[in-house]
PABABA-32038 format. One record per residue: residue in three letters; residue number from 0; x, y, z of N, C-alpha, C in turn. Coordinates in steps of 0.05 Angstrom, whole numbers, plus 5000, padded with zeros to 4 digits. Layout:
residues N
+------+-----+------+------+------+------+------+------+------+------+------+
! type ! seq !   nX !   nY !   nZ !  caX !  caY !  caZ !   cX !   cY !   cZ !
+------+-----+------+------+------+------+------+------+------+------+------+
!  ALA ! NUM !    X !    Y !    Z !    X !    Y !    Z !    X !    Y !    Z !
...
+------+-----+------+------+------+------+------+------+------+------+------+
END
This chain:
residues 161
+------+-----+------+------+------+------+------+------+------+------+------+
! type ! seq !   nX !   nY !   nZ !  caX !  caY !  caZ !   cX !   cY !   cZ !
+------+-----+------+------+------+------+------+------+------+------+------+
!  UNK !   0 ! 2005 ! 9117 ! 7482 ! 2017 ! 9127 ! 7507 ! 2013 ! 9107 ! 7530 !
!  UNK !   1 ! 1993 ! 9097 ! 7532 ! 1981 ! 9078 ! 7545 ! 1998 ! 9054 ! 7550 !
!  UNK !   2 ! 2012 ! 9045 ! 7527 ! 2033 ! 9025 ! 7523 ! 2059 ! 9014 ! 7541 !
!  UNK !   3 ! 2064 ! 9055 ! 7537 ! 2097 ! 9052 ! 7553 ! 2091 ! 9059 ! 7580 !
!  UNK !   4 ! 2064 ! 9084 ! 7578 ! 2065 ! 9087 ! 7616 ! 2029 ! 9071 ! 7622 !
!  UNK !   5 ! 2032 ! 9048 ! 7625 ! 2002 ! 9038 ! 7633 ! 1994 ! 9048 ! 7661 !
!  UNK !   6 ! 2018 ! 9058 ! 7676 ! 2014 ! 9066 ! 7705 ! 2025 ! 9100 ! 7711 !
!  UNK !   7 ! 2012 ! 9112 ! 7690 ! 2019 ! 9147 ! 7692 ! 2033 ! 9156 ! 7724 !
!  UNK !   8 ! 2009 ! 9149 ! 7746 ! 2017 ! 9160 ! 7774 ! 2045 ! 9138 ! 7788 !
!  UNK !   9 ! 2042 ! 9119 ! 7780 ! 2065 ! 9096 ! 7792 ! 2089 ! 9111 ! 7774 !
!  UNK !  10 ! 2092 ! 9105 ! 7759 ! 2115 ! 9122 ! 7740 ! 2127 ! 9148 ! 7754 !
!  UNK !  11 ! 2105 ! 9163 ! 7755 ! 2107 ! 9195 ! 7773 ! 2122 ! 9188 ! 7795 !
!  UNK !  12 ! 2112 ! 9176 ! 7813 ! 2116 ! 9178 ! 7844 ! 2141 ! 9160 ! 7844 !
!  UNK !  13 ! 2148 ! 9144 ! 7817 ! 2171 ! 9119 ! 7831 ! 2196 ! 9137 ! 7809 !
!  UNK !  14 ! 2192 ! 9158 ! 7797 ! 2212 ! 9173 ! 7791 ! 2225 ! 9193 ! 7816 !
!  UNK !  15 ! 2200 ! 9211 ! 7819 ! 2202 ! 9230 ! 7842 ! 2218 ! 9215 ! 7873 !
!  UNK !  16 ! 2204 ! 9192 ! 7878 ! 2225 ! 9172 ! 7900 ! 2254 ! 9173 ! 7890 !
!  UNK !  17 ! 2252 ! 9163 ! 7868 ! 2283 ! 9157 ! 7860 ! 2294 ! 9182 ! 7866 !
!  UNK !  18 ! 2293 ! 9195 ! 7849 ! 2308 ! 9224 ! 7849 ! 2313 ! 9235 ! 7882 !
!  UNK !  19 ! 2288 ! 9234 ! 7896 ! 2296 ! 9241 ! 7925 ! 2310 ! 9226 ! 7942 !
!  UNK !  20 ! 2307 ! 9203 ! 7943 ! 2332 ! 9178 ! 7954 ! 2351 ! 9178 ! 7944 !
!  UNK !  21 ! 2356 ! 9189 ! 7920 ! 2392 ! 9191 ! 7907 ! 2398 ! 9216 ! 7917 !
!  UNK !  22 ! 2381 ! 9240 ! 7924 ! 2390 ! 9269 ! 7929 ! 2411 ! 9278 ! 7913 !
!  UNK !  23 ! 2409 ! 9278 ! 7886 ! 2423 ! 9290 ! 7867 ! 2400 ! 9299 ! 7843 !
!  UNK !  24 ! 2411 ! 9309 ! 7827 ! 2395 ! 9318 ! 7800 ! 2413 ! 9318 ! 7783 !
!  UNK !  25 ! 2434 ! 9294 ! 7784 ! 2454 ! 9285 ! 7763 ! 2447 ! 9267 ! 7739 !
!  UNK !  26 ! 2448 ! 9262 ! 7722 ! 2444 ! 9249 ! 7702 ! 2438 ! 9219 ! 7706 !
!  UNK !  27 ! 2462 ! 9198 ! 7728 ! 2450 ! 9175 ! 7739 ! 2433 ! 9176 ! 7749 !
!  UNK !  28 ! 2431 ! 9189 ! 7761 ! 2399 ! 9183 ! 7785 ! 2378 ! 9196 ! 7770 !
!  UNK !  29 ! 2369 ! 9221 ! 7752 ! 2348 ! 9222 ! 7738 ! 2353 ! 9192 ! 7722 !
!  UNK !  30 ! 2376 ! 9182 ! 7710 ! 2367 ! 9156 ! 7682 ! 2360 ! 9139 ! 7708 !
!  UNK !  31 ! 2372 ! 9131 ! 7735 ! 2353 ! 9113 ! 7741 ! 2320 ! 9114 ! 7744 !
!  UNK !  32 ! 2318 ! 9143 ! 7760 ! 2288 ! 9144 ! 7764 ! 2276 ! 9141 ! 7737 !
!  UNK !  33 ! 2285 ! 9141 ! 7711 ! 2284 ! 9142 ! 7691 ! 2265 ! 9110 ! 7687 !
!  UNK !  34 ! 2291 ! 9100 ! 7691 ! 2292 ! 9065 ! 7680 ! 2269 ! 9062 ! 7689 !
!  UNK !  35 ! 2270 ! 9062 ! 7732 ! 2254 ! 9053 ! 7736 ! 2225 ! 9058 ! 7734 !
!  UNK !  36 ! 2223 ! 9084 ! 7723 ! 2185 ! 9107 ! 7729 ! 2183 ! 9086 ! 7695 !
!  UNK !  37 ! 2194 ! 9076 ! 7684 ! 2189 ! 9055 ! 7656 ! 2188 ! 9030 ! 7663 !
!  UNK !  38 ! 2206 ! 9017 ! 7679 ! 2202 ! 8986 ! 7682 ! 2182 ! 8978 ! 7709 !
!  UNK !  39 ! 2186 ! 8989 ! 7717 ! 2159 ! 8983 ! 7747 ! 2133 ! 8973 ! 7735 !
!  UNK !  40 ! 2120 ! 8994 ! 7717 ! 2094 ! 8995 ! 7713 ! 2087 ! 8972 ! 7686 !
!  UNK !  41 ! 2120 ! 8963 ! 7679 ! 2121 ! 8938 ! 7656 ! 2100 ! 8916 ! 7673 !
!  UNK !  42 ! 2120 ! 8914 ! 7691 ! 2115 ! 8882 ! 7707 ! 2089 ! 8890 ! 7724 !
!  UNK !  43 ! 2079 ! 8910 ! 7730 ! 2050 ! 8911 ! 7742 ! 2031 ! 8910 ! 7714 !
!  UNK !  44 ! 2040 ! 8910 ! 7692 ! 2015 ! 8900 ! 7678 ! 2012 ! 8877 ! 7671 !
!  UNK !  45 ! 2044 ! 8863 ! 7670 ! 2042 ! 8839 ! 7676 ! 2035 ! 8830 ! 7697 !
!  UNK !  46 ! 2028 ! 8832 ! 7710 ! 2014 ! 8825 ! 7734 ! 1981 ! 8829 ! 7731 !
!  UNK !  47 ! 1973 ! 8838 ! 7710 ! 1941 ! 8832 ! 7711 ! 1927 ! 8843 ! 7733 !
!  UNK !  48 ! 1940 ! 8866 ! 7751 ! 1916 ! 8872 ! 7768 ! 1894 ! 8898 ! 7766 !
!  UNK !  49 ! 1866 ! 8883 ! 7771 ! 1850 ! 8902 ! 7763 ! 1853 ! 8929 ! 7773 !
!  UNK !  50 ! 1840 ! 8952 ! 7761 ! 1834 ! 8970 ! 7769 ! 1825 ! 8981 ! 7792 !
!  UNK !  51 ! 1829 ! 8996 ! 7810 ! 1812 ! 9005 ! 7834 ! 1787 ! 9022 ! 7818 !
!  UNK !  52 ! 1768 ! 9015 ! 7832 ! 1749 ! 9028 ! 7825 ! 1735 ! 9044 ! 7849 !
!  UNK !  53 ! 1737 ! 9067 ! 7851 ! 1724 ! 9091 ! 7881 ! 1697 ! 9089 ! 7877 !
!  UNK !  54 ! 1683 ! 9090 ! 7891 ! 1647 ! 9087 ! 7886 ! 1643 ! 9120 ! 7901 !
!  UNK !  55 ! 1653 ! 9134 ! 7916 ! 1653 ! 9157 ! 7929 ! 1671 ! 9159 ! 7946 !
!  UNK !  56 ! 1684 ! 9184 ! 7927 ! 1714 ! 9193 ! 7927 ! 1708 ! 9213 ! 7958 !
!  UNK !  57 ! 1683 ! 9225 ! 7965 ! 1682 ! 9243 ! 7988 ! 1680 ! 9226 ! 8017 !
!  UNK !  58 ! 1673 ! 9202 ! 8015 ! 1676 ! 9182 ! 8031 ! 1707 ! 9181 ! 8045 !
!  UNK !  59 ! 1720 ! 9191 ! 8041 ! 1750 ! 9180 ! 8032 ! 1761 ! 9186 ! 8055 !
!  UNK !  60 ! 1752 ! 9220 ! 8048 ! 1757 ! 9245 ! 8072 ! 1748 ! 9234 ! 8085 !
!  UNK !  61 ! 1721 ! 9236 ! 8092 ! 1707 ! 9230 ! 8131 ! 1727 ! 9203 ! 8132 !
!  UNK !  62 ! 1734 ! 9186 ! 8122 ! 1743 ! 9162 ! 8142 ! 1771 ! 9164 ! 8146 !
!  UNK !  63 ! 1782 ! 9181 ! 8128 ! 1809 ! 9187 ! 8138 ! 1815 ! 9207 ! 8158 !
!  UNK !  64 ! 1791 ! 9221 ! 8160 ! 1791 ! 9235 ! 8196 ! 1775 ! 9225 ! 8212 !
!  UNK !  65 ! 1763 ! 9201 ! 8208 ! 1759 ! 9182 ! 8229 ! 1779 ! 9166 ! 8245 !
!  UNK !  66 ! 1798 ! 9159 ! 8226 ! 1821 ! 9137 ! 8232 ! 1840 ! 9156 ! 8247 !
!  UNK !  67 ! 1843 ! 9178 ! 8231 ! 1865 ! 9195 ! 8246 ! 1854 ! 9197 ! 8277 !
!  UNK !  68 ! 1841 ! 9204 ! 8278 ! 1816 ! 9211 ! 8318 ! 1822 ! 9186 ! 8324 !
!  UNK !  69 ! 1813 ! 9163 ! 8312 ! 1825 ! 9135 ! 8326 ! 1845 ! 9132 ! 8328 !
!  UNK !  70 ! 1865 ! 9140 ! 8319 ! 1895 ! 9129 ! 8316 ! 1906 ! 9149 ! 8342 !
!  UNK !  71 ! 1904 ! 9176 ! 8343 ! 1904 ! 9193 ! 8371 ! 1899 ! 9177 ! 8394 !
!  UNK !  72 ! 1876 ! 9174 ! 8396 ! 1861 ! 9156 ! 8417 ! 1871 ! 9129 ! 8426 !
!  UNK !  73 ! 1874 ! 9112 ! 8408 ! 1891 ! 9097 ! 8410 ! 1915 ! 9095 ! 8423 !
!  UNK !  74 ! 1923 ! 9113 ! 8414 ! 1963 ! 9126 ! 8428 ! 1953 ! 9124 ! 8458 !
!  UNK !  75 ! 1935 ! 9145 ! 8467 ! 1935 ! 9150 ! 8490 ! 1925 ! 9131 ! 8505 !
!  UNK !  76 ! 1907 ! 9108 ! 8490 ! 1899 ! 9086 ! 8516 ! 1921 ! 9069 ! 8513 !
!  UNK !  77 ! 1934 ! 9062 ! 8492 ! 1959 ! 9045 ! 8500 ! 1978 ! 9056 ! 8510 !
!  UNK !  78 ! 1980 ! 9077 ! 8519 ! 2009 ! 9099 ! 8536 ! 1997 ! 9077 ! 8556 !
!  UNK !  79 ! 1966 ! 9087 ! 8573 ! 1966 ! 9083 ! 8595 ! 1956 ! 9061 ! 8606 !
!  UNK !  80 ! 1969 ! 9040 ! 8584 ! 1968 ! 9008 ! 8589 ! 1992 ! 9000 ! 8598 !
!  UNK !  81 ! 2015 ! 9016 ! 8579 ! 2038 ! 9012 ! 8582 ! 2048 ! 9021 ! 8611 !
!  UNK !  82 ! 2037 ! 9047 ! 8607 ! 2045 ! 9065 ! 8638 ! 2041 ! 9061 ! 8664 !
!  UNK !  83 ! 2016 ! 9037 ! 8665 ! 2008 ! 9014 ! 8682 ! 1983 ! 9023 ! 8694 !
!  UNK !  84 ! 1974 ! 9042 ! 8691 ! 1954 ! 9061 ! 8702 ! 1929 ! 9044 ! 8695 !
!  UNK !  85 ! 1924 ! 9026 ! 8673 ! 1899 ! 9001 ! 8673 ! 1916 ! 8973 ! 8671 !
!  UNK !  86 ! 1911 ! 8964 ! 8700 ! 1928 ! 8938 ! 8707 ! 1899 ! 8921 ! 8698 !
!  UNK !  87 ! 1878 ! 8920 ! 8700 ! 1853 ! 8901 ! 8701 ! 1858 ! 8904 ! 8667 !
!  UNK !  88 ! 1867 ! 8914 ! 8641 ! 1872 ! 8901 ! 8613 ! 1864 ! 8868 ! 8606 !
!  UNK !  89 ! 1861 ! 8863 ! 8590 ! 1863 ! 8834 ! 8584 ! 1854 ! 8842 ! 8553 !
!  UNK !  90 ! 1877 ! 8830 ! 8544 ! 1875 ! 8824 ! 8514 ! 1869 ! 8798 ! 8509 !
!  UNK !  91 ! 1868 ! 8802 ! 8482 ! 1854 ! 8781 ! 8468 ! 1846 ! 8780 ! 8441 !
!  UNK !  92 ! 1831 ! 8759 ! 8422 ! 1824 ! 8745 ! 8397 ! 1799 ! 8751 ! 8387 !
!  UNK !  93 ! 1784 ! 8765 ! 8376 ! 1768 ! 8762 ! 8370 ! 1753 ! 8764 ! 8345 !
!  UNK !  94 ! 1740 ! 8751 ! 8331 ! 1717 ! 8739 ! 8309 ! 1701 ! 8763 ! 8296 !
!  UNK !  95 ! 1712 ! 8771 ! 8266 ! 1692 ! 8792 ! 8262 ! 1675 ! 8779 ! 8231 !
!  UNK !  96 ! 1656 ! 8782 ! 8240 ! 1646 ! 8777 ! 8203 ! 1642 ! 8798 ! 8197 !
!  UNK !  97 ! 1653 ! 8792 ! 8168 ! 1653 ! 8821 ! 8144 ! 1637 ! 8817 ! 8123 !
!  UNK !  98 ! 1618 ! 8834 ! 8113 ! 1614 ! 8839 ! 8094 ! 1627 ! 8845 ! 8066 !
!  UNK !  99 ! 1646 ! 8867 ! 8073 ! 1668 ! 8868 ! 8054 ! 1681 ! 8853 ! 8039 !
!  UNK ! 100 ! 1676 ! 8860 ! 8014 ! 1696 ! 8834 ! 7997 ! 1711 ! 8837 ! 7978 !
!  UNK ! 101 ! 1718 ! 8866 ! 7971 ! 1731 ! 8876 ! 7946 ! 1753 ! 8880 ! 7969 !
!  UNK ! 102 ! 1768 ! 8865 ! 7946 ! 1795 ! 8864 ! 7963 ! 1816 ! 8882 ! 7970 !
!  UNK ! 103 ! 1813 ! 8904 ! 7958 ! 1821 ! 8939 ! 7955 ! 1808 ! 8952 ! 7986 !
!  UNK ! 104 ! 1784 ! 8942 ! 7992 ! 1771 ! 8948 ! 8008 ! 1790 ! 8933 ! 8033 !
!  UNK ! 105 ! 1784 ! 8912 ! 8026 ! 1798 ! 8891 ! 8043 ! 1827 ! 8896 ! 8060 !
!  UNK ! 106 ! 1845 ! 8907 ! 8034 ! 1873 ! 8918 ! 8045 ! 1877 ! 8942 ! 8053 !
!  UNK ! 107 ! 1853 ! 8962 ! 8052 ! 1858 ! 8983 ! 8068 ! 1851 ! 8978 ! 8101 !
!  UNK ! 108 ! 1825 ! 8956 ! 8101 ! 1811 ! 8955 ! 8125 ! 1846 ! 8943 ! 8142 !
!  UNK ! 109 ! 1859 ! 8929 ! 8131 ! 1879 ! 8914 ! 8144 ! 1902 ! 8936 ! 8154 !
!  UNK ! 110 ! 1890 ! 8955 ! 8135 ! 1922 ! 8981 ! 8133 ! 1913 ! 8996 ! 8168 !
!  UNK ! 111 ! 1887 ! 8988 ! 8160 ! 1871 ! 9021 ! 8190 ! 1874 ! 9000 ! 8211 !
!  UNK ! 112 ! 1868 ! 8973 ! 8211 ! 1873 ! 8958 ! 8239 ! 1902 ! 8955 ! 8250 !
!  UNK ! 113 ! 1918 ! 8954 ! 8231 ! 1932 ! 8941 ! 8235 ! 1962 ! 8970 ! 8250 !
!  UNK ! 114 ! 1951 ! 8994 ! 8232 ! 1961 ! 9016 ! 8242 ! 1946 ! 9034 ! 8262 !
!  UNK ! 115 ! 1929 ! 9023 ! 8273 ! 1923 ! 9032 ! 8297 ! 1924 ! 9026 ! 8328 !
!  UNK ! 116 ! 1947 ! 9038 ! 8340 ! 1960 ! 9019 ! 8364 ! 1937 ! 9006 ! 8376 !
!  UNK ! 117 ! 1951 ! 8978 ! 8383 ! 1936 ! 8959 ! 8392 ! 1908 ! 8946 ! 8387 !
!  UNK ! 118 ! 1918 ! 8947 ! 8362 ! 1900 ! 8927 ! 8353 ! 1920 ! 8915 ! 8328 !
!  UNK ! 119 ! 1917 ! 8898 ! 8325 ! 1928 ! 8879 ! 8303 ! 1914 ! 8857 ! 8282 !
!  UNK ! 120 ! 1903 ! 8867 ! 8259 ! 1906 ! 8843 ! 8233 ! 1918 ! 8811 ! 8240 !
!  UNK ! 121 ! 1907 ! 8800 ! 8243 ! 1918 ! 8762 ! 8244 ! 1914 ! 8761 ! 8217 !
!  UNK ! 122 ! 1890 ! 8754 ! 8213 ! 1881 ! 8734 ! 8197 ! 1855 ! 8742 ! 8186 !
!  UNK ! 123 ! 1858 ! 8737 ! 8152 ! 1823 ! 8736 ! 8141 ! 1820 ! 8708 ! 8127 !
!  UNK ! 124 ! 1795 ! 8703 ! 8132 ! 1783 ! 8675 ! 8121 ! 1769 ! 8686 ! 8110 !
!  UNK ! 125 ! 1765 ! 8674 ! 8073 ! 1750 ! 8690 ! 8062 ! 1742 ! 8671 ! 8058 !
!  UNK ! 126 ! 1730 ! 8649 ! 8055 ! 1707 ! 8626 ! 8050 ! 1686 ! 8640 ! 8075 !
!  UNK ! 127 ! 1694 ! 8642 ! 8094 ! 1677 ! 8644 ! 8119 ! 1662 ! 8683 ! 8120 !
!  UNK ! 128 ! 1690 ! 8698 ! 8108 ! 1685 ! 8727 ! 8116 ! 1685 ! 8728 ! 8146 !
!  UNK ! 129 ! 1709 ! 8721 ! 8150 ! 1711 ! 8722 ! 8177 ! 1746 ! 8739 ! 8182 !
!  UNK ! 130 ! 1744 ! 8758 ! 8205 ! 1775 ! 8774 ! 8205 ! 1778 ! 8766 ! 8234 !
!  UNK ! 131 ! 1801 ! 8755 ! 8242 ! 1814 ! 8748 ! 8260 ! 1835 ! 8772 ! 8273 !
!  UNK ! 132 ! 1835 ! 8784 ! 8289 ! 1831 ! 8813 ! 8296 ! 1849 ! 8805 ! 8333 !
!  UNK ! 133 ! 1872 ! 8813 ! 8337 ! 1882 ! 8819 ! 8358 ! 1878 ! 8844 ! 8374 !
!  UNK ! 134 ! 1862 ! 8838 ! 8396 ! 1865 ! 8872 ! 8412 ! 1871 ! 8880 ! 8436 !
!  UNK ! 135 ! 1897 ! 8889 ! 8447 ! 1899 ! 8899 ! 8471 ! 1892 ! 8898 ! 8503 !
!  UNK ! 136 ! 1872 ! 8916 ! 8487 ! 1857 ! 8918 ! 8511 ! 1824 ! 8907 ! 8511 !
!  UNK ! 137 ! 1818 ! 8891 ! 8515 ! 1790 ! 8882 ! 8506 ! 1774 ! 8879 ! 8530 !
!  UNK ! 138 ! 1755 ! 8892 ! 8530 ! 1737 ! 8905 ! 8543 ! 1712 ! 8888 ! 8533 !
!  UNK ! 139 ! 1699 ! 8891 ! 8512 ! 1673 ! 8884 ! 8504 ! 1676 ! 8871 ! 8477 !
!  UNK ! 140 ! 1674 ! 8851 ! 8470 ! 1679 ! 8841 ! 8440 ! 1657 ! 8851 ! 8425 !
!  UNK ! 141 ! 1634 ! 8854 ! 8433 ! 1617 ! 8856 ! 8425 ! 1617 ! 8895 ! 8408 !
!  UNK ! 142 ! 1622 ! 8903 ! 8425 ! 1632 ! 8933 ! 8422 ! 1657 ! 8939 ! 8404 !
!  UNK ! 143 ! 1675 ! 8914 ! 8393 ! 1698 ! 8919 ! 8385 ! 1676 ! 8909 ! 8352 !
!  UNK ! 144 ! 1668 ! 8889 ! 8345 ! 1652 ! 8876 ! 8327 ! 1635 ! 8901 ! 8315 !
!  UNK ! 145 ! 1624 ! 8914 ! 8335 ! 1603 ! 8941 ! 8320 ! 1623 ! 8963 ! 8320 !
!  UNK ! 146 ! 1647 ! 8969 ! 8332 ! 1661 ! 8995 ! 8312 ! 1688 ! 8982 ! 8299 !
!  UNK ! 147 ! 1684 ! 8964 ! 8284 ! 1696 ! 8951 ! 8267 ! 1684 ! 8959 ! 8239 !
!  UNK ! 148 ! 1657 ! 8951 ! 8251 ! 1633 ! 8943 ! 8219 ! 1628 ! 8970 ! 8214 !
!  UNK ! 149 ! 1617 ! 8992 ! 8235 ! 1609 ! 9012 ! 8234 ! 1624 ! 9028 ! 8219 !
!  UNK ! 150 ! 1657 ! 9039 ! 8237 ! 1663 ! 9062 ! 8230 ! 1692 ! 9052 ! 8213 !
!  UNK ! 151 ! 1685 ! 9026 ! 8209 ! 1713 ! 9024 ! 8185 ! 1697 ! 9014 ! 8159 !
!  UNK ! 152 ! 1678 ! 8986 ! 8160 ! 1680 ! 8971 ! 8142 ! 1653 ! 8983 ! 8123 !
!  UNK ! 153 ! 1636 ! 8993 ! 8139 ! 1613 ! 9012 ! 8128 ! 1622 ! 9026 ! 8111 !
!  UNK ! 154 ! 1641 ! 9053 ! 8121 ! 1649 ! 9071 ! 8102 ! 1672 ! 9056 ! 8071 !
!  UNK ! 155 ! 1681 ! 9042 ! 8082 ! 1696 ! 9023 ! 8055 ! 1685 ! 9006 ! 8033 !
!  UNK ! 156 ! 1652 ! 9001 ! 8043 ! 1636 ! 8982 ! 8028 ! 1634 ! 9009 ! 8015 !
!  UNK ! 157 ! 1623 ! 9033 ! 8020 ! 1616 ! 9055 ! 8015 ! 1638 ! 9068 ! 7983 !
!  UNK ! 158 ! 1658 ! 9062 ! 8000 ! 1682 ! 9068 ! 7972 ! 1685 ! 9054 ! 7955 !
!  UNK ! 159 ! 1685 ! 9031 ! 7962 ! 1689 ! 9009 ! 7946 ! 1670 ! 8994 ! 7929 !
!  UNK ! 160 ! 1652 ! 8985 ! 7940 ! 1627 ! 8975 ! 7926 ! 1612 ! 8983 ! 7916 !
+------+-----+------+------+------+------+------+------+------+------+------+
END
C-alpha cells in the first residue's frame, strides 16, 4: 500500500482540493483529483524528503494560540502606524541567533514571522545560525531577540527536537 500512496494525507487533501476547485462531482474532475491524489506523492518520494518528526504534539496547541494573540496584536499596532497615531516608529534590521536547526522547525519559525504583520523573514545564515529579521516598528532589539527565542523558537525546539 505503501508503494502507490507513500503520502496517505497528501493524496487525501490534493484529491479533496481538486474536487473542490473543479466544483463538480463529474467523472473528469474526480479522474483528475484522481491522477493527481496518485502522481503528487510519486515525485515527493522522489524527492527524498525526510519525515517530520513531532517531539510534542500538545506543544502545537499553546503556540498556535500564541501566534494567533500575536498576529491580533500585531494588526492593531500596525493599523496605528499606518493611521499615523505613532509618528516616532523607526524600523529596521535586526540579528537573531538561533538555536534551532531542524529545518521543519526552521520553516514554520519563517511561516509565524513572516505572517505576522510587520515583521518580515529576510534571511537565514545557517553556518552562523543567524535570522535576519525585518521589523516595523522597532523599539528595543533587544526585546525583539528575547520574544523571538522565547515565545516562538523555544516552543519549536520543543516540537521539533
Amino acid at each position: 500500500m505503501r508503494r502507490i500512496l507513500p503520502h496517505p494525507l497528501l493524496s487525501l487533501g490534493l484529491f479533496a482540493a481538486s474536487v473542490l476547485l473543479s466544483g463538480s462531482l463529474g467523472a473528469p474532475s474526480l479522474a483528475l483529483g484522481l491522477v493527481m491524489a496518485l502522481a503528487a506523492p510519486q515525485v515527493m518520494r522522489a524527492l527524498r524528503i525526510d519525515p517530520v518528526r513531532v517531539r510534542a504534539p500538545g506543544a502545537i496547541l499553546k503556540l498556535a494560540g500564541r501566534v494567533a494573540i500575536d498576529v491580533v496584536r500585531s494588526n492593531i499596532a500596525v493599523g496605528q502606524v499606518l493611521a499615523g497615531r505613532r509618528a516616532d516608529r523607526v524600523s529596521g534590521f535586526i540579528h537573531i541567533p538561533l538555536d534551532l536547526r531542524d529545518r521543519y522547525g526552521l520553516a514554520v519559525l519563517a511561516i509565524i514571522i513572516t505572517s505576522t504583520p510587520g515583521t518580515l523573514w529576510v534571511e537565514y545564515d545557517r553556518a552562523r545560525g543567524r535570522l535576519l529579521m525585518h521589523v516595523l516598528d522597532l523599539v528595543d532589539e533587544a526585546t525583539w531577540i528575547e520574544t523571538v527565542k522565547q515565545r516562538y523558537e523555544r516552543p519549536l525546539m520543543e516540537i521539533f527536537e
